[in-house]
ChimeraX commands (.cxc) that place a marker at each C-alpha (Angstrom):
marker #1 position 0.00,0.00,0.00 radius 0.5
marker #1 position 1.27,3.54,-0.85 radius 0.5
marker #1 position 0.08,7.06,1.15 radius 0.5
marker #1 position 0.88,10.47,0.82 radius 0.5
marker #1 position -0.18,13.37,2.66 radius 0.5
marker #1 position -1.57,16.21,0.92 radius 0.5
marker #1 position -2.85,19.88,1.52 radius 0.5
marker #1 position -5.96,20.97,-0.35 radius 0.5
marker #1 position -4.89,24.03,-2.22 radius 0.5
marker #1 position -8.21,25.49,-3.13 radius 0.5
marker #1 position -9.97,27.66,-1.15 radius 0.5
marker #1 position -13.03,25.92,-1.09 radius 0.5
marker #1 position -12.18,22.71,-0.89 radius 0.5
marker #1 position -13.09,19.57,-1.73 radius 0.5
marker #1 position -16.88,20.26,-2.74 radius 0.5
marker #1 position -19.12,18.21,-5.26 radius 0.5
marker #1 position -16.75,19.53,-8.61 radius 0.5
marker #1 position -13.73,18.38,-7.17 radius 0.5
marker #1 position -15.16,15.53,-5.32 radius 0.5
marker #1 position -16.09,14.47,-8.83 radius 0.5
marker #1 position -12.97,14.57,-10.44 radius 0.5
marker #1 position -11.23,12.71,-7.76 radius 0.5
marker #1 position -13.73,9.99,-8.13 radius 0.5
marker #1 position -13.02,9.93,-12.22 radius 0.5
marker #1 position -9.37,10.12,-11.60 radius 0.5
marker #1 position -9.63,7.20,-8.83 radius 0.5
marker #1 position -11.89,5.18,-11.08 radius 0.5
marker #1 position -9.36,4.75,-14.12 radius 0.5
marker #1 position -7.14,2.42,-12.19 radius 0.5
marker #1 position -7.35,-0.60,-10.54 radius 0.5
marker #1 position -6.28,-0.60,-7.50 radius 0.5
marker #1 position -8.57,0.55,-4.48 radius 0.5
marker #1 position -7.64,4.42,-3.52 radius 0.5
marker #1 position -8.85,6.20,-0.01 radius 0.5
marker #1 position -8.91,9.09,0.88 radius 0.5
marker #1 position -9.02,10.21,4.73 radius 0.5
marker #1 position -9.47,13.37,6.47 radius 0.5
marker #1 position -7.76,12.01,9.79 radius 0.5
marker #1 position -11.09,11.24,10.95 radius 0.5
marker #1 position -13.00,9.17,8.33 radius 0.5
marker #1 position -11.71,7.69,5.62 radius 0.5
marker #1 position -13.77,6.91,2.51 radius 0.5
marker #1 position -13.52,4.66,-1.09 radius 0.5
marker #1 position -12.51,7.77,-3.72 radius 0.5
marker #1 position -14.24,5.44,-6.32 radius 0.5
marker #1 position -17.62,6.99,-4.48 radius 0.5
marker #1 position -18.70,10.16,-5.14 radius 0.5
marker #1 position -20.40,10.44,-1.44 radius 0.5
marker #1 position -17.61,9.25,0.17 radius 0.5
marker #1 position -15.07,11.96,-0.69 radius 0.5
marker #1 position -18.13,14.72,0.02 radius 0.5
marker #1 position -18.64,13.65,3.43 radius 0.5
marker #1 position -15.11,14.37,4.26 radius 0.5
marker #1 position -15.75,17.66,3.91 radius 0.5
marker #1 position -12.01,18.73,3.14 radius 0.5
marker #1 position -12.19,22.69,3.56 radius 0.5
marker #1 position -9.24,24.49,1.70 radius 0.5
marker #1 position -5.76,24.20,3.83 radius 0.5
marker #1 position -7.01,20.80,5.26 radius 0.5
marker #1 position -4.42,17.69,5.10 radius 0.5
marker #1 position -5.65,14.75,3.77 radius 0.5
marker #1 position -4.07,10.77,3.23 radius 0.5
marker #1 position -4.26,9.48,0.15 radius 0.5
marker #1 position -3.52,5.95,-0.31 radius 0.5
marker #1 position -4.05,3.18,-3.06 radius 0.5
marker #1 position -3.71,-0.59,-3.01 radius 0.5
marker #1 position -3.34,-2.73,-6.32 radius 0.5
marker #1 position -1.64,-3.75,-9.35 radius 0.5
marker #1 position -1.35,-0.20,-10.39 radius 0.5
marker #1 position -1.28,1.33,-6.38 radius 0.5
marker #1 position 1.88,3.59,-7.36 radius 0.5
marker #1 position 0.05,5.51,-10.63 radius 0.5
marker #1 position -3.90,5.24,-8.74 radius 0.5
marker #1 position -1.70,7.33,-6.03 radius 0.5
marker #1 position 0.20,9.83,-8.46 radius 0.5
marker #1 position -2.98,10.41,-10.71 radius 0.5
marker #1 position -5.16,11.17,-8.23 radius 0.5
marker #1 position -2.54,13.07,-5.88 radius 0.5
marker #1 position -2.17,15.32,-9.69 radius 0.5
marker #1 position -6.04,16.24,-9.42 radius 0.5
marker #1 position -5.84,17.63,-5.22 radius 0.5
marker #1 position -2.48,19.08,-5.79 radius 0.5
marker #1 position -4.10,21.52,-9.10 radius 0.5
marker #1 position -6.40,23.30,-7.10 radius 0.5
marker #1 position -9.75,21.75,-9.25 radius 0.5
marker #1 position -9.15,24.36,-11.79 radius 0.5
marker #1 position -9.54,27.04,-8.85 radius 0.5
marker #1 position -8.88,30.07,-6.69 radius 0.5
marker #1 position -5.96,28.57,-4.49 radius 0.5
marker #1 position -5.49,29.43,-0.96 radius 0.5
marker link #1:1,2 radius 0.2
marker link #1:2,3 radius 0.2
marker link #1:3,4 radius 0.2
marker link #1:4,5 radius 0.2
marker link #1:5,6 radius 0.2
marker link #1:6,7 radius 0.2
marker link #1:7,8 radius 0.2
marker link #1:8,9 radius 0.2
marker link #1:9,10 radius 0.2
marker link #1:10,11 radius 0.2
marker link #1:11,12 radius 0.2
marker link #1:12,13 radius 0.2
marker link #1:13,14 radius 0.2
marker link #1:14,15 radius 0.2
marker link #1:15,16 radius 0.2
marker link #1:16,17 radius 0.2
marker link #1:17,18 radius 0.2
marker link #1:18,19 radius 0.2
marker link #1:19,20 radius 0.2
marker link #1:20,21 radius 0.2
marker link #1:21,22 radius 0.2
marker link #1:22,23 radius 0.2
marker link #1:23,24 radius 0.2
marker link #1:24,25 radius 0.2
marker link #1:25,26 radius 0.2
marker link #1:26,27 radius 0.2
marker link #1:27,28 radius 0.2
marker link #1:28,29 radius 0.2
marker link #1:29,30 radius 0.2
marker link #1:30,31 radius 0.2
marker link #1:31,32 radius 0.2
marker link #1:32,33 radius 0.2
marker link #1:33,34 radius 0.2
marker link #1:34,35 radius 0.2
marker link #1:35,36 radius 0.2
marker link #1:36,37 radius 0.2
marker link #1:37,38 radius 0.2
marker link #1:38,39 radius 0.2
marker link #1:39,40 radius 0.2
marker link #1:40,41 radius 0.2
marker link #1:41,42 radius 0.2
marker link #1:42,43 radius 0.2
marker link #1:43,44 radius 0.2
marker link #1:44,45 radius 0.2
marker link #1:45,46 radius 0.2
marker link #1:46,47 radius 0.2
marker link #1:47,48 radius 0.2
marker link #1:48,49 radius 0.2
marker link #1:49,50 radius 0.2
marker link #1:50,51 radius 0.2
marker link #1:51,52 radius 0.2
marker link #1:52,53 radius 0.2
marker link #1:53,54 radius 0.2
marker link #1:54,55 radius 0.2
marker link #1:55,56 radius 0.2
marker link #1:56,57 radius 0.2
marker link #1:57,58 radius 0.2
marker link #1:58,59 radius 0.2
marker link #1:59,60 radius 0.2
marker link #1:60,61 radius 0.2
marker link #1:61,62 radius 0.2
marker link #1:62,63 radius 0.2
marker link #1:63,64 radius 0.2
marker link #1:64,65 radius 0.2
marker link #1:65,66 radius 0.2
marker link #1:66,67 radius 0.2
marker link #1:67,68 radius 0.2
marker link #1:68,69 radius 0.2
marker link #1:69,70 radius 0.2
marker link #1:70,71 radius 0.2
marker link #1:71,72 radius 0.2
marker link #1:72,73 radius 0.2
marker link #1:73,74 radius 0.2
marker link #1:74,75 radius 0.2
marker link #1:75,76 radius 0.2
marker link #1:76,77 radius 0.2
marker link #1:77,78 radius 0.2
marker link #1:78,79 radius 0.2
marker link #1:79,80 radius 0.2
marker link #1:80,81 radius 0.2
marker link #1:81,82 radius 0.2
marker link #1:82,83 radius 0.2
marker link #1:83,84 radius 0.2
marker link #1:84,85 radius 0.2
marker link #1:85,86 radius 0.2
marker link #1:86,87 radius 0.2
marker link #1:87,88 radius 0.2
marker link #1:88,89 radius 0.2
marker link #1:89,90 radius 0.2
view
């Protein structure tokens, strides 16, 4: 299993847009990804999952994938938080 720790850039977090494109990004590989906020941790394959974490901008989150393809599941979808979404950054 691989994990990295990552900040949310964007000031709004991880809302229903992002939350989204984590769940595309996650769903192209594999392996099984999960995200946690240090207090729940969800699939990032489900859409609810990664908006009940309710990531606000500047909030650390674990990302970690399991799998054939655990070290590119982790990149790609590390790639999507680390861009902002596409917006205003903190």
């Amino acid at each position: 299993m691989k994990t990295r720790a990552i900040t949310v850039p964007n000031k709004l977090g991880i809302h229903a847009r992002p939350a989204a494109l984590i769940v595309r990004k996650a769903s192209e590989y594999l392996s099984e990804v999960f995200i946690s906020n240090g207090v729940d941790e969800v699939n990032a394959k489900s859409i609810m999952g990664v908006m009940t974490l309710a990531a606000a901008g500047g909030t650390t989150v674990k990302i970690s994938a399991e799998g054939p393809d655990e070290e590119k599941a982790l990149e790609g979808v590390c790639e999507v938080v680390e861009s902002g979404f596409g917006e205003e950054m903190l």
